[in-house]
C-alpha positions as CSV (number, residue, x, y, z in Angstrom):
1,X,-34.1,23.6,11.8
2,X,-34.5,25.2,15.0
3,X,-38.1,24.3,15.4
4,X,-37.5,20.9,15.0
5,X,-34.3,20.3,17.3
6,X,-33.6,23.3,19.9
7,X,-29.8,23.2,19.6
8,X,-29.0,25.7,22.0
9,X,-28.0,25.2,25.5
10,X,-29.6,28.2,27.5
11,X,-26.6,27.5,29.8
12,X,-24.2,28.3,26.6
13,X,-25.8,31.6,25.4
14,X,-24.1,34.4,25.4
15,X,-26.3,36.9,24.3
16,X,-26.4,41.4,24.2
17,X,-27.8,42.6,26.8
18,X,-29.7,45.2,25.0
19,X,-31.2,42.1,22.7
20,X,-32.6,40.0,25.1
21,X,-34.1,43.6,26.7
22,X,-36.1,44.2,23.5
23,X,-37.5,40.6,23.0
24,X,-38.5,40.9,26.8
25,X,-37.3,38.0,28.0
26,X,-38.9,34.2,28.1
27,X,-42.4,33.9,27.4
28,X,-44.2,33.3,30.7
29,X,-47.0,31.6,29.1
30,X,-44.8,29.0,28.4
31,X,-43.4,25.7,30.2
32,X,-41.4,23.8,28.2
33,X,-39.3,25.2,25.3
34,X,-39.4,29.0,26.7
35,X,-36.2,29.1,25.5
36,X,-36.9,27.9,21.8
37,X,-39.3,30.1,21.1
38,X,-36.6,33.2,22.7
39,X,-33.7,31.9,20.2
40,X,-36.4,31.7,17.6
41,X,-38.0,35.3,18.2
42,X,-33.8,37.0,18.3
43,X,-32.7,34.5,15.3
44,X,-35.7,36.1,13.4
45,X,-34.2,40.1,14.6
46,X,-30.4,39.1,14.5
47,X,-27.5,36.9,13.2
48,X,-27.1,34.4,15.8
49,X,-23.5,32.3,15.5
50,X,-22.9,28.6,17.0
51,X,-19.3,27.8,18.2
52,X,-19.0,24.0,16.8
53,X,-17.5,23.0,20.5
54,X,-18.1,21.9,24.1
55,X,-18.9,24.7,26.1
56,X,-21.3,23.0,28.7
57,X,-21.5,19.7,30.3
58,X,-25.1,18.7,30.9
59,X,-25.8,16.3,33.9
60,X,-29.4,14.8,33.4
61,X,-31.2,12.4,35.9
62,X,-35.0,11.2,36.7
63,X,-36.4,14.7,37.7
64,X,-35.4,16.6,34.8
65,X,-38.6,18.4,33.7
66,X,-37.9,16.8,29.9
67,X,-38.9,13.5,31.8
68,X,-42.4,14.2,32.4
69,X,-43.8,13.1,29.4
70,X,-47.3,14.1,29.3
71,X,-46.7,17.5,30.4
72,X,-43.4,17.9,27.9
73,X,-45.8,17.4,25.0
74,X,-48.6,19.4,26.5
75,X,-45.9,22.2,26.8
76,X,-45.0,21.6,22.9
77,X,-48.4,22.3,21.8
78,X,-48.6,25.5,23.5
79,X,-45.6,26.5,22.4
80,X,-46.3,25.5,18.7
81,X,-49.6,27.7,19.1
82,X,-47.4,30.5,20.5
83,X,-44.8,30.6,17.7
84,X,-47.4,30.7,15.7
85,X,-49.3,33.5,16.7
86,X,-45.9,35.9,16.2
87,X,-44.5,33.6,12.9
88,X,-46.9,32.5,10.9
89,X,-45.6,34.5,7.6
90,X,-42.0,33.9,9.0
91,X,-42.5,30.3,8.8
92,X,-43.8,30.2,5.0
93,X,-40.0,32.0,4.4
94,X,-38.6,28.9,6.6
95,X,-40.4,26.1,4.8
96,X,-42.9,25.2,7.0
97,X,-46.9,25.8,7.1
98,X,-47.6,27.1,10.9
99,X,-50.8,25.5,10.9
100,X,-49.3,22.0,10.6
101,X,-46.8,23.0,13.0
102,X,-49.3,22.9,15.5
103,X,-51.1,19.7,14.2
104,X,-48.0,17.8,14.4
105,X,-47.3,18.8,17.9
106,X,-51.3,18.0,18.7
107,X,-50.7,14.5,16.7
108,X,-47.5,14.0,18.4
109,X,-49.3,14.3,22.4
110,X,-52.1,12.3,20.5
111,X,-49.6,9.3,19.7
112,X,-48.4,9.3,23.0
113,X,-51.7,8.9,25.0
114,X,-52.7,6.3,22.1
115,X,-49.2,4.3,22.7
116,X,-51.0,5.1,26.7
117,X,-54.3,3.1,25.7
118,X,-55.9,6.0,26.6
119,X,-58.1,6.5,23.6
120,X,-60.3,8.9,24.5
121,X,-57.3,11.3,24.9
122,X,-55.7,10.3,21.8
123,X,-59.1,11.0,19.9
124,X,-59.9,14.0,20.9
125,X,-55.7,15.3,20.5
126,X,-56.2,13.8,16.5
127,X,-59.4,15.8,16.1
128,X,-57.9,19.2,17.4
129,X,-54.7,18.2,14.9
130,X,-56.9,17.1,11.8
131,X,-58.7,20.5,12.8
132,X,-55.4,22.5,12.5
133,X,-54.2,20.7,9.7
134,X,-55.2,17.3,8.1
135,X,-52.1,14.7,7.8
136,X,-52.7,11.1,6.7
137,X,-51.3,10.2,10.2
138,X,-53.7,12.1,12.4
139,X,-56.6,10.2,10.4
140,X,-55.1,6.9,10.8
141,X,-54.4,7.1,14.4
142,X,-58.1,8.8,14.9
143,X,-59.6,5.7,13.0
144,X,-57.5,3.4,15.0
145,X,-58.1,4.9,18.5
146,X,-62.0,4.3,17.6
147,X,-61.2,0.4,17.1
148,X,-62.1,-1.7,20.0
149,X,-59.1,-3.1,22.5
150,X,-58.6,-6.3,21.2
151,X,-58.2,-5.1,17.3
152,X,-55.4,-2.9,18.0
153,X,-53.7,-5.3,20.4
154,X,-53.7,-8.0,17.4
155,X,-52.6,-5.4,15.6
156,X,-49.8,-4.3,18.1
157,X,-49.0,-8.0,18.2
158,X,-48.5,-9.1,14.9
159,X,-46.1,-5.3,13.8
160,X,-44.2,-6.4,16.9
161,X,-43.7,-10.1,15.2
162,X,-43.3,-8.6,12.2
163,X,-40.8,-6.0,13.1
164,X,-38.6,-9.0,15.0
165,X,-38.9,-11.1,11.9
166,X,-37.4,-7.9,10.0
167,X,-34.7,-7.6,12.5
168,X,-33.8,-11.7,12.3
169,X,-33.2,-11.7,9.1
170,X,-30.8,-8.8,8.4
């Protein structure tokens, strides 16, 4: 669940001091979701407990780092990759294939710059996910990045008339 939806506030932790000494800390390499992949890396050692109530109050605004897009899912690839490389038989125990893990993430920045019209970025972002690990959606979006302009903005057009006729007439 946790490497879908990081649930834990680093500003809520309260974690042994000797536990967060032996996992050696964040991971440097990282820039978004350091702390994911620490709670991840102790949750795999040790029990880890969630109090079901407030303990933080969270103020966002425009220059929180989660509102950088581009970067955010950049970040989530790396840190895909880098779960990987300490998880991969952990994750068969969880569920989930660590290769896909990675390909989602990669498919996920790849949707983005293709919602960006920038299709040469979306391409190549498909290609390193259907490399990873080939989903239906990777190829889809790959073959539709490669169509020219106008198609996909019919296309865009007519799911966004379709999608309003949906919402009309429930």
């Amino acid at each position: 669940m946790m490497l879908k939806i990081n649930f834990i506030n680093t500003s809520a932790v309260l974690a042994r001091r000797d536990v967060l000494l032996a996992m050696k800390g964040f991971d440097t390499r990282l820039r978004f979701g350091e702390d994911l992949e620490l709670w991840l890396r102790i949750a795999a050692r040790h029990g880890v407990a969630c109090i079901p109530s407030v303990q933080e109050i969270r103020v966002e605004h425009a220059h929180n780092v989660t509102k950088s897009i581009e970067p955010m899912l950049f970040g989530y690839v790396r840190l895909a990759e880098v779960i990987r490389e300490w998880a991969s038989e952990q994750m068969l125990n969880w569920g989930l294939n660590a290769n896909r893990y990675v390909a989602e993430s990669l498919s996920d920045l790849g949707y983005w710059y293709f919602s960006q019209n920038q299709m040469k970025e979306a391409r190549h972002m498909f290609i390193r996910s259907l490399r990873e690990h080939p989903t239906l959606r990777a190829f889809l979006y790959f073959a539709a990045s490669t169509m020219p302009p106008f198609l996909i903005s019919i296309i865009r057009n007519s799911k966004s008339i379709k999608n309003k006729t949906l919402y009309i007439n429930k």
